[in-house]
Each structure stands twice: as structure tokens, then as C-alpha cells.
N, C-alpha and C positions, 0 to 999 in steps of 0.2 A: 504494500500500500504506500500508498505518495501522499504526503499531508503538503501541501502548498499555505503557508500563510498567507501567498497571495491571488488568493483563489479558488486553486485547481484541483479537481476531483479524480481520484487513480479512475481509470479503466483497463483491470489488464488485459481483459478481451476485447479489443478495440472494432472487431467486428460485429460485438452486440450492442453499441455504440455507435456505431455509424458517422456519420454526420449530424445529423439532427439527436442529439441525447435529451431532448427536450420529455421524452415519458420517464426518464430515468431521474435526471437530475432536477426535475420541475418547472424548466424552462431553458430559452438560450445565456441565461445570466452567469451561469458556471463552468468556466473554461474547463475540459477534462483534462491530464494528460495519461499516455499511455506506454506500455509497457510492448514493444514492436518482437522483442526477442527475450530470452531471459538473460543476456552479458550482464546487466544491469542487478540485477538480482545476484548472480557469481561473484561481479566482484566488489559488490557492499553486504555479503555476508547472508546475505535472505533467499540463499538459492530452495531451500527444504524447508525452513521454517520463517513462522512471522518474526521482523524485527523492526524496529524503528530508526531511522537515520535519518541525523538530521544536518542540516546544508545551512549555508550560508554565501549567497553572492557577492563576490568587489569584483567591478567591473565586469572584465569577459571571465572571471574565475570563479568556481566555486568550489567551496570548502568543507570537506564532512566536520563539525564541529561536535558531534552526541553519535552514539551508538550504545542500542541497548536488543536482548535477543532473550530468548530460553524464559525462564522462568522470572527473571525481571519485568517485563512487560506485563504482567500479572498486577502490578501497584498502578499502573497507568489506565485513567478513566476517567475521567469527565475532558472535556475538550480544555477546559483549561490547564490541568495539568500537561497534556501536549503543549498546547500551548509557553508555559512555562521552562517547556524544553531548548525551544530555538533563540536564536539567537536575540529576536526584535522580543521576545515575550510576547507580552500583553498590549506592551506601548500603553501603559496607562502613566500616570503623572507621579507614581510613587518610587517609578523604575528610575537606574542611568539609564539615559542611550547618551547616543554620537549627536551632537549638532547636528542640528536640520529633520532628524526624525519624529516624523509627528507622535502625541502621547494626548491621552484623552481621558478625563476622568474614570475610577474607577467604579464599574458594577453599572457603565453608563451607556454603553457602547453595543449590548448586544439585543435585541427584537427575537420576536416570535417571528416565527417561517413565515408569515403573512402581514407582516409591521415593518418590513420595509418599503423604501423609495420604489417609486414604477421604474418600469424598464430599462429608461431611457437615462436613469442615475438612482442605483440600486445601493449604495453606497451611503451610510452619516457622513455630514462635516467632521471632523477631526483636527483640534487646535492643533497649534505647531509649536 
């Protein structure tokens, strides 16, 4: 599985996905990505079982910063705790980040699957 903070929803069968994921994922709003071969799986460790890895981009680079596997993944549940994993967090206003990374009050930020922006800006404001 691919957790995107920015976004993107794993499909590792990208043929029951198609183009249009829009029955799956509940409309065009959620970018997929997918899983073409299993290289990716081999060599970050998740070839046979579930594991978690987690990434972080500068520039054209990116970087495994978190790995967890086997019987560790067993404490991980609720989305925030993922969340708590990568690199950005939560981005709430309690955290460090980097200059320039937006951060948003806490316990403020997240709607029911039907309390978000229409379509066309799906997305809260987020101070900076």
C-alpha cells in the first residue's frame, strides 16, 4: 500500500482501476497511484508481507525516511498515527516544520467524507 500525504490512493491492480476510479475512490478528486510491477515492492522490503515506508521528496529526490514491517504495524491505526509517521506530520501549528510549510490549527482540519469543498477546490485554506 502507498499512503500519499499528498493525495494518492494505492491501486495495485491498476487494471480494476482503469481510468475513470471514480466507483472506487468516490469520484475524480483522488489521484491513484499504482503498482505496474512488483520491483517496487522487492526493493523496499514489502515483497511477501505488509509494510509501511515512508518517503520524503527535495527536489527530483526522494528519500525512505521510516520503515516498519512484521508484527510492528500491529500498533498503527487510526490515520493519524500514519500520519505522525512522515515526514510533514500533521502540519498542525504545534509541530516544527521548514519555513514556508503550511500548518493549521489543531483537530481543525479534517470533515466528514461529505463536508468538503465541491469539485472544483476540494481542499480547506491552510495558514502559512
Amino acid at each position: 500500500m502507498i499512503l500519499s500525504s499528498g493525495g494518492g490512493k494505492p491501486c495495485i491492480q491498476p487494471r480494476l482501476c482503469g481510468s475513470d476510479c471514480s466507483a472506487v475512490s468516490g469520484g475524480a478528486l483522488s489521484p491513484w497511484v499504482t503498482l505496474p510491477d512488483d520491483r517496487f515492492s522487492r526493493d523496499f522490503d514489502v515483497e511477501e508481507q505488509f509494510g509501511i515506508n515512508v518517503f520524503v521528496r527535495d527536489g527530483d529526490r526522494a528519500y525512505r525516511t521510516y520503515f516498519m514491517n512484521g508484527r510492528g504495524v500491529g500498533a498503527v491505526g487510526p490515520t493519524f498515527t500514519l500520519l505522525d509517521l512522515t515526514p510533514l506530520g500533521r502540519q498542525e501549528v504545534w509541530q516544527d516544520v521548514s519555513p514556508g510549510r503550511p500548518q493549521g490549527a489543531p483537530h481543525t482540519w479534517w470533515r466528514l467524507h461529505d463536508h468538503y469543498g465541491s469539485a472544483s477546490n476540494p481542499w480547506l485554506p491552510i495558514s502559512s
